[in-house]
C-alpha positions as CSV (number, residue, x, y, z in Angstrom):
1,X,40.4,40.5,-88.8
2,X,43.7,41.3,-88.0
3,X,47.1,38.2,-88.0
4,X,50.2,39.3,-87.1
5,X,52.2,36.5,-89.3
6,X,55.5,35.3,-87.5
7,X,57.8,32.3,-89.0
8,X,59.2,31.6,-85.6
9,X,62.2,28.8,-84.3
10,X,60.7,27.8,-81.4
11,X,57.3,29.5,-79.3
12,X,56.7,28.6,-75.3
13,X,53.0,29.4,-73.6
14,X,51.7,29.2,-70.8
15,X,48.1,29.5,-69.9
16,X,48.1,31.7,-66.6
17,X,44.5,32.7,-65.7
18,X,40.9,32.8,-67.3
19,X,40.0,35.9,-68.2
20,X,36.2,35.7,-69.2
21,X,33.6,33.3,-68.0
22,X,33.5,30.7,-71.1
23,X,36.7,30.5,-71.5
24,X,37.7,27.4,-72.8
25,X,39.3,24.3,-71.5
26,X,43.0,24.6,-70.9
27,X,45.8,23.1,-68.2
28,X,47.9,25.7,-66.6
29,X,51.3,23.8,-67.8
30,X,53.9,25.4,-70.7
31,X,53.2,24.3,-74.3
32,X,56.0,24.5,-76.8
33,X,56.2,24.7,-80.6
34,X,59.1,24.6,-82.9
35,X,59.5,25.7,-86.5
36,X,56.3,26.5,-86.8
37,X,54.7,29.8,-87.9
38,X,52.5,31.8,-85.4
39,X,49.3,33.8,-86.3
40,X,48.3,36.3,-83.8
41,X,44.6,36.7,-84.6
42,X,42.3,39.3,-83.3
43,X,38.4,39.0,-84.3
44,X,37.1,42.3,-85.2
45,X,33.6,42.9,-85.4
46,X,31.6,41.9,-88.7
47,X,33.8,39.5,-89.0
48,X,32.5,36.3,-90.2
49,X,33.4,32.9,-91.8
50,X,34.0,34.5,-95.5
51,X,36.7,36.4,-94.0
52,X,38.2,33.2,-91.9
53,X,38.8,31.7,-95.1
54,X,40.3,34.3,-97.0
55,X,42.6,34.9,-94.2
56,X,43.9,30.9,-94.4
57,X,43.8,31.6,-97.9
58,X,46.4,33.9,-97.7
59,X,48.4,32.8,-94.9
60,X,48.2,28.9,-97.2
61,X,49.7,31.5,-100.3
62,X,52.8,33.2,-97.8
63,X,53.4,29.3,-96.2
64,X,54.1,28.0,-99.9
65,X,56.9,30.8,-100.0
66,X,58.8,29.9,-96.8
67,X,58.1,26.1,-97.5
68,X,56.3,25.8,-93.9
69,X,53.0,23.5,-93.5
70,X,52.5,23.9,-90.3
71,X,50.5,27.1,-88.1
72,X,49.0,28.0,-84.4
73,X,46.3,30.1,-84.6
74,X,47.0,32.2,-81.3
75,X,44.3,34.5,-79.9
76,X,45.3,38.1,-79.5
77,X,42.7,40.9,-79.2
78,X,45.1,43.4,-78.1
79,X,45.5,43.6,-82.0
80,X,42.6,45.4,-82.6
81,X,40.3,48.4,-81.0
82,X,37.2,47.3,-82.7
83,X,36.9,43.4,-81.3
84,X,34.0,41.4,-82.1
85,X,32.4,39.4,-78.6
86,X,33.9,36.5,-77.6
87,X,31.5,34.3,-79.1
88,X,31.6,35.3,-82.5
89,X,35.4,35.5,-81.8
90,X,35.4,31.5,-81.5
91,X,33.7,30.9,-83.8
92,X,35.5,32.3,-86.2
93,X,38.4,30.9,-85.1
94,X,37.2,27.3,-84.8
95,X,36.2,27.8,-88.8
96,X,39.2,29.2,-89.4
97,X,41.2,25.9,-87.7
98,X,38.7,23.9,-89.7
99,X,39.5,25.6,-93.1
100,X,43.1,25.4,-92.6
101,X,43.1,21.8,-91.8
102,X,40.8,21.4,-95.1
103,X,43.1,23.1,-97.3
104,X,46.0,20.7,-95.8
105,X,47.6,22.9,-93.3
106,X,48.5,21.5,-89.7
107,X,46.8,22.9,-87.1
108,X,47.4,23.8,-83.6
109,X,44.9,26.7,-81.4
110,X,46.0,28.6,-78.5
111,X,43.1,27.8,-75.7
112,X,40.8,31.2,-76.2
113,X,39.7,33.3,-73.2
114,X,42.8,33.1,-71.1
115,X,45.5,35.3,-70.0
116,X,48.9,33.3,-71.6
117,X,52.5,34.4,-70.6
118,X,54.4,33.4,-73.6
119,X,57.8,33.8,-75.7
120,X,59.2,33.2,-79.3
121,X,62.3,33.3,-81.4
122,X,61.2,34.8,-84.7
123,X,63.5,33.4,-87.9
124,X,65.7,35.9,-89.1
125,X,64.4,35.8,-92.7
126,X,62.7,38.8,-94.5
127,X,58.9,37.1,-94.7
128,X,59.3,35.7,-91.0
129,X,57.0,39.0,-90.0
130,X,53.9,40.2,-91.4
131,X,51.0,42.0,-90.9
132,X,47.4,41.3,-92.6
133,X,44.2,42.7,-92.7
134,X,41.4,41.6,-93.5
135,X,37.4,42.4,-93.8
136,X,34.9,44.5,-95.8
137,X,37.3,47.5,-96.6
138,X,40.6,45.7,-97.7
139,X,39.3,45.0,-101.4
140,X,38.3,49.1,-101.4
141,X,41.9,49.7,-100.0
142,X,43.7,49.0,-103.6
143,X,43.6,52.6,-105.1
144,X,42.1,52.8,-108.5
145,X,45.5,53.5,-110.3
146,X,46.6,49.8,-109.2
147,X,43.5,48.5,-110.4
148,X,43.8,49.8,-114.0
149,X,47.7,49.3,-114.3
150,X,46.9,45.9,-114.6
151,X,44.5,46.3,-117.5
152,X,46.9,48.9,-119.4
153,X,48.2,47.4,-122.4
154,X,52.2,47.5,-122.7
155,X,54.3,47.0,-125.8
156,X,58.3,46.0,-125.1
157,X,61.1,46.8,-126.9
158,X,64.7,47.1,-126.7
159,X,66.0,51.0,-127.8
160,X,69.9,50.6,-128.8
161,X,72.2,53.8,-129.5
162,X,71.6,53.8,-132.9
163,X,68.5,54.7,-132.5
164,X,66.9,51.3,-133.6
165,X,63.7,49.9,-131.6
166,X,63.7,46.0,-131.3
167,X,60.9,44.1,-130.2
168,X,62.5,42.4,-127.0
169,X,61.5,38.5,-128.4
170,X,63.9,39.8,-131.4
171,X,67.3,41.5,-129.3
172,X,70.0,39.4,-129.0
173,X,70.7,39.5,-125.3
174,X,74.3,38.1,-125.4
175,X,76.5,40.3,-123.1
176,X,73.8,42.2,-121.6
177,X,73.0,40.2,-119.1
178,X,71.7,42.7,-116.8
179,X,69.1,44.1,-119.2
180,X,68.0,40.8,-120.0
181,X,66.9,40.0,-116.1
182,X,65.3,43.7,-115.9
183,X,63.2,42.5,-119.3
184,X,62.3,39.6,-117.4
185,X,61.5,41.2,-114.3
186,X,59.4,44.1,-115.7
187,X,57.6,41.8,-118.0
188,X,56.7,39.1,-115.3
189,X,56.4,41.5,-112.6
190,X,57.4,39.1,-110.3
191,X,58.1,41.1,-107.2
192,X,57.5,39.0,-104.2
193,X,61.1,37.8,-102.6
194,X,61.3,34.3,-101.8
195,X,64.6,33.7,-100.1
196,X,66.8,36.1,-98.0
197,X,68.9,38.6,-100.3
198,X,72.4,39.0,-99.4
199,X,72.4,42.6,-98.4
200,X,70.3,41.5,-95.2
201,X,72.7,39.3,-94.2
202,X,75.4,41.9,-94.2
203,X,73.6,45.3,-93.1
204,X,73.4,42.9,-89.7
205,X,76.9,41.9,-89.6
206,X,78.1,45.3,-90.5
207,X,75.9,46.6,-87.6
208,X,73.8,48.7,-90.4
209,X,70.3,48.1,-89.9
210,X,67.9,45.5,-88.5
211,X,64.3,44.4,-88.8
212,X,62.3,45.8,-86.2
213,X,60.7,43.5,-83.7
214,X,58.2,46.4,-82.5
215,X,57.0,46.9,-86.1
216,X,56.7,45.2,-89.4
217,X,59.7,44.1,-91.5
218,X,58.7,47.5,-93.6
219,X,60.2,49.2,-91.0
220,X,63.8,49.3,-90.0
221,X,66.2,50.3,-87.1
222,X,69.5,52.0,-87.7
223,X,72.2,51.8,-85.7
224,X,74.9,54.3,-85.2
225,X,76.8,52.9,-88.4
226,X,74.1,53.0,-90.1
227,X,72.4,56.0,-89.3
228,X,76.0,57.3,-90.2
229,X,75.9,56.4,-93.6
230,X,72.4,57.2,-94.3
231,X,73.2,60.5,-92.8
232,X,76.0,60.9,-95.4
233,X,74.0,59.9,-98.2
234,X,70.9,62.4,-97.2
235,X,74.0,65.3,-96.9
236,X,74.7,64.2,-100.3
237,X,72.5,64.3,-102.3
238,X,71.1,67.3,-101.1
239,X,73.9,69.3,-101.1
240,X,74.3,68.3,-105.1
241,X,70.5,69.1,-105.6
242,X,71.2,72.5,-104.3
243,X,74.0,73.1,-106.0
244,X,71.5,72.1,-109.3
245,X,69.3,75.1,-108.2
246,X,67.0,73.3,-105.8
247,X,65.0,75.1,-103.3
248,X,64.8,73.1,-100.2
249,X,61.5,73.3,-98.4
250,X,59.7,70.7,-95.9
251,X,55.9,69.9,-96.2
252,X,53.9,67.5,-94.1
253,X,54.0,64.4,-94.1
254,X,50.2,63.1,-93.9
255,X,47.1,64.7,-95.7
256,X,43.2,65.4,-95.8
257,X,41.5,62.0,-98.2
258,X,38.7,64.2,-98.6
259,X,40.4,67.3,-100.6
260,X,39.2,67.2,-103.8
261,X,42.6,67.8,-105.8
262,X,44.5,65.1,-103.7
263,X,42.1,62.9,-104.1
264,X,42.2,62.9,-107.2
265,X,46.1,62.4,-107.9
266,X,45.7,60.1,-105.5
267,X,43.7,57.7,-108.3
268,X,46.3,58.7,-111.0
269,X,48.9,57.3,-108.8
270,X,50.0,53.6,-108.4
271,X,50.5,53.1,-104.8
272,X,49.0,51.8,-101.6
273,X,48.3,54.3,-99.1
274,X,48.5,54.6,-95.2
275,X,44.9,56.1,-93.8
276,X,44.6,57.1,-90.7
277,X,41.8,58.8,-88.5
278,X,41.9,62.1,-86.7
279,X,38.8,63.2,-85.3
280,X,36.2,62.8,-87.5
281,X,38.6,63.0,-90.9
282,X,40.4,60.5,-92.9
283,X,44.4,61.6,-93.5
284,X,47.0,59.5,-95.7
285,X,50.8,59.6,-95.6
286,X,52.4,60.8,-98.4
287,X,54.1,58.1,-100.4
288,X,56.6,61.4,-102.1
289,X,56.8,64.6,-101.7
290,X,54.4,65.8,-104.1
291,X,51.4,66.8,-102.8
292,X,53.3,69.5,-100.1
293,X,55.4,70.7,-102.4
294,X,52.8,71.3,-105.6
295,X,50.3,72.9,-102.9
296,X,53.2,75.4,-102.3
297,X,54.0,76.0,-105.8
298,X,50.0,76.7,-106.0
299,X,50.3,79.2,-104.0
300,X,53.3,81.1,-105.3
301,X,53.4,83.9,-107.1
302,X,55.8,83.2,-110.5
303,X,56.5,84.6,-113.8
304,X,58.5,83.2,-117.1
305,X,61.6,84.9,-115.4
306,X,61.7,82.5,-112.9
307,X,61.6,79.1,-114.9
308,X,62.7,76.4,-113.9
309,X,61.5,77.2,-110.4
310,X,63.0,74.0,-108.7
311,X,62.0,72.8,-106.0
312,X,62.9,70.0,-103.3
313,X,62.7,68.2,-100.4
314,X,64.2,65.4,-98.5
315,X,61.7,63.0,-97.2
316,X,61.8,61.5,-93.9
317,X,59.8,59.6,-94.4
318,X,57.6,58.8,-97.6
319,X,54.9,56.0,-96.8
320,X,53.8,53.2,-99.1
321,X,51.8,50.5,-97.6
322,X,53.9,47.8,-99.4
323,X,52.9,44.0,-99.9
324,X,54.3,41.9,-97.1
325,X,55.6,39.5,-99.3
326,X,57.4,42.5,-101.4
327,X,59.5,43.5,-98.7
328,X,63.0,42.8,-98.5
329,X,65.4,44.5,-96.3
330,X,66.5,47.7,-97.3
331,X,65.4,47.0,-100.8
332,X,61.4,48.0,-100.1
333,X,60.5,49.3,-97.3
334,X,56.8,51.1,-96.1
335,X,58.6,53.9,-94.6
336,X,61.4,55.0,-96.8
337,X,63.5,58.4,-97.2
338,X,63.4,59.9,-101.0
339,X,64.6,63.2,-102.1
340,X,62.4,65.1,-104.2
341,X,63.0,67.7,-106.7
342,X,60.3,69.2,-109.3
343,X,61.2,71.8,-111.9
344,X,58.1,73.4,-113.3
345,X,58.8,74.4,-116.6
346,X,57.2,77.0,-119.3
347,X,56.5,74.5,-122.2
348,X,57.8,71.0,-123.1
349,X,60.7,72.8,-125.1
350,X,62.2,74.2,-122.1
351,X,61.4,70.7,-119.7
352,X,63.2,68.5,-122.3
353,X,66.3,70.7,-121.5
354,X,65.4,70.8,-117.8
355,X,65.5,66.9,-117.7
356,X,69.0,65.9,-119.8
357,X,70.6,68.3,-116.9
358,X,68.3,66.4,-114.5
359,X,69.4,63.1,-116.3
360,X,73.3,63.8,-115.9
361,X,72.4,64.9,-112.0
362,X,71.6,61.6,-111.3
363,X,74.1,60.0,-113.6
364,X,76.4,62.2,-111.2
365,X,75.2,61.5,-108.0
366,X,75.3,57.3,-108.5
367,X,78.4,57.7,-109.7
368,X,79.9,59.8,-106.7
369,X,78.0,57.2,-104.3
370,X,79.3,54.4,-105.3
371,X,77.1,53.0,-108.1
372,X,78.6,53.2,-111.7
373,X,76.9,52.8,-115.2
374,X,77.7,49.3,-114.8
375,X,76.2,48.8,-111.5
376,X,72.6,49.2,-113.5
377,X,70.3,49.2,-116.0
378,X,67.7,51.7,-117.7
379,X,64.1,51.2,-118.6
380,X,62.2,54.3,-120.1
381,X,58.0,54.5,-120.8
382,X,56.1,56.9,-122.9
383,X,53.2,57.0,-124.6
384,X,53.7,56.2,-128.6
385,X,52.6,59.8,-129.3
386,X,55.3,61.3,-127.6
387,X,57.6,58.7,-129.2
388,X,56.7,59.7,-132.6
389,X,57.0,64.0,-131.7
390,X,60.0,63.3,-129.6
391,X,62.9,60.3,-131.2
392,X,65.6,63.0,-131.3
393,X,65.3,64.0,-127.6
394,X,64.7,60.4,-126.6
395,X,67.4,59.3,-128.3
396,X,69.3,62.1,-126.8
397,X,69.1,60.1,-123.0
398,X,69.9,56.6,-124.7
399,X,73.1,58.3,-126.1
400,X,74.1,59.8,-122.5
401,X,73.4,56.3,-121.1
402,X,75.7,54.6,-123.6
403,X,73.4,50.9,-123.7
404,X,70.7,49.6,-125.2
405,X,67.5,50.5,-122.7
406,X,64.4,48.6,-121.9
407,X,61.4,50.3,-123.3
408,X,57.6,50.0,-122.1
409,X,55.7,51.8,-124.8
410,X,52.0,52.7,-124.2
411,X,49.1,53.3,-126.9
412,X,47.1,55.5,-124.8
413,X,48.1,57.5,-122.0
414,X,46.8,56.5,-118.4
415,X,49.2,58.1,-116.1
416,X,49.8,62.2,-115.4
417,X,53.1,61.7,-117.1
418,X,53.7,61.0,-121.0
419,X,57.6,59.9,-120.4
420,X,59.4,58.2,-117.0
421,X,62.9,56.7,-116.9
422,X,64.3,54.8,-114.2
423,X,68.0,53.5,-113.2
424,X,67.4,50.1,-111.7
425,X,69.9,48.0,-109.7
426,X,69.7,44.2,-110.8
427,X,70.6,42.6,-107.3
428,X,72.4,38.6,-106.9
429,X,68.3,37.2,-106.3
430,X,68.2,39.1,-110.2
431,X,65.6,41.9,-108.9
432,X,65.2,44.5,-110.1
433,X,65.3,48.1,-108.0
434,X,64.5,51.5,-109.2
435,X,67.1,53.9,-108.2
436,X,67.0,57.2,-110.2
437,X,63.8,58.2,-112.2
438,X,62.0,61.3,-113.4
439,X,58.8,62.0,-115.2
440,X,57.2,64.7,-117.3
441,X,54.0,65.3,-115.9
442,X,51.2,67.2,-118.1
443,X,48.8,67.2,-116.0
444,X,49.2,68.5,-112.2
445,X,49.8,72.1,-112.8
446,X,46.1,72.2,-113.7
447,X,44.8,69.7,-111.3
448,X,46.6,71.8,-108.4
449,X,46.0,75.4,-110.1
450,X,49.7,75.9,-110.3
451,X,50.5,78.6,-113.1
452,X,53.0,81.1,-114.1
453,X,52.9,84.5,-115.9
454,X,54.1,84.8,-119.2
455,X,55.8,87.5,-121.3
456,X,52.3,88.9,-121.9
457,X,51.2,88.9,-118.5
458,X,48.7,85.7,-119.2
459,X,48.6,83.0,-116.6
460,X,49.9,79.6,-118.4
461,X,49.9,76.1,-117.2
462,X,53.1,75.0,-116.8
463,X,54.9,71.3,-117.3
464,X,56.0,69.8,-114.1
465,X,59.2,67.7,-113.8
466,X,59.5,64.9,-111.0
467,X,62.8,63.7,-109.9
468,X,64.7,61.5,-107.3
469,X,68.1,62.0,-108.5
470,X,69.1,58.7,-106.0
471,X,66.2,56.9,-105.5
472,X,65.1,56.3,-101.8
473,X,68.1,56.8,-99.5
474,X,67.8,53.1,-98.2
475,X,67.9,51.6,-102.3
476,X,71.1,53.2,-102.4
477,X,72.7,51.2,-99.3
478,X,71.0,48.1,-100.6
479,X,72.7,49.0,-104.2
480,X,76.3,49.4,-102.0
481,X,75.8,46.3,-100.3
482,X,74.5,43.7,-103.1
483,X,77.2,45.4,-105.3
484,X,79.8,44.6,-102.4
485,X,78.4,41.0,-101.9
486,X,79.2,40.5,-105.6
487,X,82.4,41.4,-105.8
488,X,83.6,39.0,-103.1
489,X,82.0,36.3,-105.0
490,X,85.1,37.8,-107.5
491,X,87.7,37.9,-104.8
492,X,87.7,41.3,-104.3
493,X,87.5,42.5,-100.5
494,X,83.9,44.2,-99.8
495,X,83.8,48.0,-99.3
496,X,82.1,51.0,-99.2
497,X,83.8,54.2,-100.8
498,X,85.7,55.8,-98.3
499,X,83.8,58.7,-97.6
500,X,81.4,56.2,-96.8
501,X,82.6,54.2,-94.5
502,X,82.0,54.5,-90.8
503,X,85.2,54.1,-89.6
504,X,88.0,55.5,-92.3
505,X,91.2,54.5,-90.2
506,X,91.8,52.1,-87.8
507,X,94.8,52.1,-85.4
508,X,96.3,48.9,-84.1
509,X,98.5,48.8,-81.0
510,X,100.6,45.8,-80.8
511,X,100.5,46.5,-77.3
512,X,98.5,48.4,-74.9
513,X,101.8,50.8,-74.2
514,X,101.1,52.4,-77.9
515,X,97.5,53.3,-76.9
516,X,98.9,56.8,-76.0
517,X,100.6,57.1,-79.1
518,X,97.6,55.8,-80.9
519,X,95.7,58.6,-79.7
520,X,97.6,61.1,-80.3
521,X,98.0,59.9,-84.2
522,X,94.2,60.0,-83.9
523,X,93.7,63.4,-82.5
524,X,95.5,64.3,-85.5
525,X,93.0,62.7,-88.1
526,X,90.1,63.6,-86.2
527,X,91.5,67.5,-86.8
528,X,91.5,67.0,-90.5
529,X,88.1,65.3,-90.4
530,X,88.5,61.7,-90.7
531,X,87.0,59.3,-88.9
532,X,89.3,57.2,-87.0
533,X,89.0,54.2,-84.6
534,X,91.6,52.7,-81.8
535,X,91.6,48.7,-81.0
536,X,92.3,48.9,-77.1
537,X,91.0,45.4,-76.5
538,X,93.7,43.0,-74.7
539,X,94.3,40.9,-78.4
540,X,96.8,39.8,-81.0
541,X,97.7,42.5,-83.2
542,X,96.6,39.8,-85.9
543,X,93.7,39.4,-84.5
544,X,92.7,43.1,-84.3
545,X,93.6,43.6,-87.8
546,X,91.3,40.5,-89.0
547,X,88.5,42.1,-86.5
548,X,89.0,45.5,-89.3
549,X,88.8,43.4,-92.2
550,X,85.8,41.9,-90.6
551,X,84.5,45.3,-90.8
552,X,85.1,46.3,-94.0
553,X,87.8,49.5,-92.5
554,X,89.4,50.8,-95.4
555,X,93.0,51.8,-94.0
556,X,94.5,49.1,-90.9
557,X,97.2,50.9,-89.0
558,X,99.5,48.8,-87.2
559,X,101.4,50.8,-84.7
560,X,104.6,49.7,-82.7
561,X,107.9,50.2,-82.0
562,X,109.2,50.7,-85.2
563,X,106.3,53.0,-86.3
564,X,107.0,55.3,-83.3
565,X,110.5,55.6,-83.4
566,X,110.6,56.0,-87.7
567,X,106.9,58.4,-87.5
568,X,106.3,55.8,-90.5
569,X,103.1,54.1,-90.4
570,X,102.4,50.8,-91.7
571,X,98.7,51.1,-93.4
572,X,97.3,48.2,-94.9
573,X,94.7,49.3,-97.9
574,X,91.7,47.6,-98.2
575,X,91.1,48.2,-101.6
576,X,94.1,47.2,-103.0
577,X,95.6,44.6,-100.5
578,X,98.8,46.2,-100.2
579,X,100.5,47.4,-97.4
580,X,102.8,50.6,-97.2
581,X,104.8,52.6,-95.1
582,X,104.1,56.0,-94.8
583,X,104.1,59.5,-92.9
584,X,100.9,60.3,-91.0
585,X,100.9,63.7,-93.1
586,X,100.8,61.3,-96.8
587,X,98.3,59.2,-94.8
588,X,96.4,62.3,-94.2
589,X,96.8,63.9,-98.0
590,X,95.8,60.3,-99.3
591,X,92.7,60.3,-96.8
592,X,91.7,64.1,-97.7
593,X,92.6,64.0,-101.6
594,X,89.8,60.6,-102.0
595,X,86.9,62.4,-99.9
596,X,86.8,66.3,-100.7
597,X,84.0,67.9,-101.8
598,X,82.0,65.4,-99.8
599,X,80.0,66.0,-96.9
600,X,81.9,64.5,-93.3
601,X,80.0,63.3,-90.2
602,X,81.2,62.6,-86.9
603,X,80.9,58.6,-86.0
604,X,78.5,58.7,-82.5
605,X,80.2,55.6,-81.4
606,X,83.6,56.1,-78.8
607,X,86.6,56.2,-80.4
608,X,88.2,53.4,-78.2
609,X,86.7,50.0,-79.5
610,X,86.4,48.4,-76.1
611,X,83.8,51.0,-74.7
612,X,81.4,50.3,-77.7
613,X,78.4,48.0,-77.1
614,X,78.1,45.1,-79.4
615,X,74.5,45.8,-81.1
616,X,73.9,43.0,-83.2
């Protein structure tokens, strides 16, 4: 059985024509519903009434969240390519309208058999879409590594500078606030969002990113803002993992279920895959870029002299097949970009140097994007094993993080990896989001075959680093906006870092004779590579520079009279509040002297604000 799950403010049918021979009763005349959340429900074949009831079991579960009570249970084959016939179809959907009203749901039913024109308004919340599955396979779809996470047996503690380990019931929380809601969260593992977080809210207004209606809410659309930043981000980050040593390579993005060696790390990971057919074979998306990149280090031919051999990739996309209720905006997605850099390394001597550079990378790279040591907190796990061989080099990262540290210790290892860090964003609903992480694996070099010749010309087994010096691309812009959303809660104006921000400078005629001007002080910015803007449209000056605030532009132009005759602009900062008259060559030293050595992107939206479409 497949439901495609929509919270909806108003749905409108019509019944239009019959379109098998039992079709059941229905007048041809429009029906409407409001407030009311839709299940489009295809019957696939073996269903039965087991399966009708765990799918009103669920759907009860996701209507508790978004504090709805009432459903219509609309037929919709075109769901499915594996129906069941149309008798067992009704039936299944008569039990499943006599469950629902059972378990104390109201009830509606779309008439089955007929052709039905019909439209919606879906709610703009992040659980007003979702997609389920249900039936024989979807217990068998939870990979084993899930399965026994839940069994493993954790141990928390707090690790301060000073090298002491506190059990977390004994920490004094008291002004670390932050840590105290990633203790919470980690420990509850409470991951399912129950109210819209801010950041949705404004990637709309911003014109950033949007749920999109021809997918799930685990997919987005960018627009041209958005891709913009994303772009920058992806530039980024890859241009400071090359700088590292990183060799960039691109693999595929979807592999065979059946080989042996996947398969296998496939049951050591914790994550829900994608399957799809081809042919007569089974293929899953990769959910990092792993498996591509340690099937080309397989097959390369290196010695001592070239450890670390580093290696990475920029993933557009990586695939997880997320929980619906889990999914949040930019926050967790199902298709998601993560950049990807392993360092295999000679012994664990030589990775525990490898990872405090790796560490201070991605120190380096929040930092430069907008995210500072405040802006999150760190949890680290290991097995107690590798705690007891390895306090001084642990206590090595707690001293370059400067805080105290969650810590999820482990009596037995279960994963590939004996130690794993993450940098996690606490947003304003207090969840918790990995950004930066990396792992030492033991393990993959020999499950892959990946070795390296030593200084006796012996193959060895290497130790295999994994690192995301970011996090997924789209965590980051969910870290920029929460981070923004909180800081107007201060009084502080909202913004992204400059090199950020889609438009950098925005030039405000007071009347439309200045437009010529305007562009001719924009042709000037555009040649030093800054992104700059002109408000054309037939408005107040004040009006145009409230429409830039609006917008989050970081430098507001005003230009008149007085600014043409005395080549003195007045540029209001964002930042600061202030207002100051200067040259277009300071403006253009100021601009220049906050965004070197970061990449620069053309905006793909006309430079004249009138000719833009309004997307959201």
């Amino acid at each position: 059985m497949r439901i495609l799950q929509h919270h909806v403010d108003f749905i409108e049918y019509t019944p239009i024509k019959e379109e098998i021979e039992h079709a059941e009763k229905a007048k041809k005349e429009k029906v409407r519903f409001e407030n009311i959340v839709v299940l489009f429900t295809a019957v696939e074949d073996k269903d039965n009434l087991d399966i009708a009831k765990r799918a009103i079991d669920d759907v009860k579960s996701s209507l508790e969240q978004i504090k709805s009570n009432e459903i219509l249970i609309y037929p919709y084959v075109h769901l499915t390519n594996n129906p069941s016939g149309s008798g067992t179809a009704l039936k299944v959907l008569k039990e499943m309208e006599k469950y629902a009203k059972e378990v104390g749901l109201k009830v509606h039913r779309a008439p089955f058999g007929w052709n039905k024109q019909f439209s919606l308004q879906i709610k703009g919340h992040p659980l007003a879409e979702q997609s389920k599955v249900f039936g024989k396979k979807d217990i068998k779809e939870v990979p084993k590594a899930l399965e026994a996470e839940k069994k493993l047996k954790s141990f928390w503690y707090i690790l301060q500078a000073d090298r002491k380990l506190i059990p977390v019931k004994e920490f004094d929380f008291k002004n670390h606030e932050k840590l105290k809601k990633l203790t919470d969260y980690e420990i509850n593992k409470s991951r399912a969002v129950k109210q819209m977080p801010p950041h949705i809210t404004l990637m709309r207004r911003l014109e950033i990113a949007d749920f999109e209606p021809g997918s799930d809410p685990g997919n987005l659309r960018y627009y041209p803002k958005g891709r913009l930043i994303k772009s920058l981000l992806e530039m980024f980050v890859t241009q400071k993992v090359i700088e590292y040593g990183g060799m960039e390579v691109e693999t595929p993005i979807m592999y065979n279920l059946q080989h042996p060696v996947l398969a296998d790390y496939l049951n050591r990971f914790p994550a829900r895959q994608y399957v799809i057919k081809s042919d007569d074979k089974e293929f899953f998306l990769r959910f990092s870029a792993c498996f591509g990149q340690f099937l080309m280090a397989k097959d390369s031919h290196i010695t001592y002299k070239q450890l670390p051999y580093k290696i990475y990739e920029l993933t557009r996309y990586s695939f997880r097949r997320e929980k619906s209720g889990e999914l949040a905006g930019l926050r967790r997605l199902r298709a998601f970009t993560m950049p990807d850099v392993h360092s295999v390394c000679a012994d664990l001597e030589q990775a525990k140097k490898e990872f405090i550079i790796r560490f201070n990378l991605s120190k380096d790279v929040l930092k430069r994007s907008g995210l500072n040591d405040n802006d999150y907190e760190m949890a680290i796990r290991f097995t107690k094993d590798f705690y007891e061989n390895n306090k001084d080099f642990i206590n090595s990262l707690i001293k370059l993080h400067g805080k105290p540290v969650l810590v999820e210790l482990w009596e037995e290892k279960f994963f590939y990896f004996i130690l794993k860090y993450e940098f996690n964003f606490i947003d304003n609903l207090d969840k918790a989001s990995a950004l930066s992480t990396d792992q030492i694996d033991i393990e993959n070099a020999k499950r892959y075959g990946i070795n390296y010749v030593d200084k006796n010309d012996k193959k060895q087994y290497p130790i295999i680093l994994h690192c995301s010096p970011s996090g997924a691309i789209e965590r980051v812009m969910y870290g920029l906006l929460e981070k923004a959303y909180m800081e107007s809660k201060e009084g502080k104006n909202p913004t992204f870092p400059l090199w950020l921000s889609p438009t950098q400078a925005r030039l405000c005629p007071v009347n439309d004779s200045f437009i010529k001007y305007c562009e001719e002080i924009a042709d000037e910015l555009e040649k030093n590579q800054i992104r700059v803007d002109i408000d054309d449209n037939v408005e107040s000056v004040e009006k145009k520079v409230r429409n830039a605030e609006v917008e989050w532009v970081p430098l507001i132009v005003v230009v008149g009279e007085k600014e043409k005759e005395s080549k003195k602009l007045a540029v209001r900062f964002r930042e600061t509040g202030k207002v100051e008259s200067i040259t277009l060559e300071d403006l253009i030293k100021i601009i220049k002297e906050k965004i070197k050595d970061y990449p620069f992107k053309k905006l793909s939206l006309n430079r004249m604000l009138s000719k833009r479409p309004i997307f959201v």
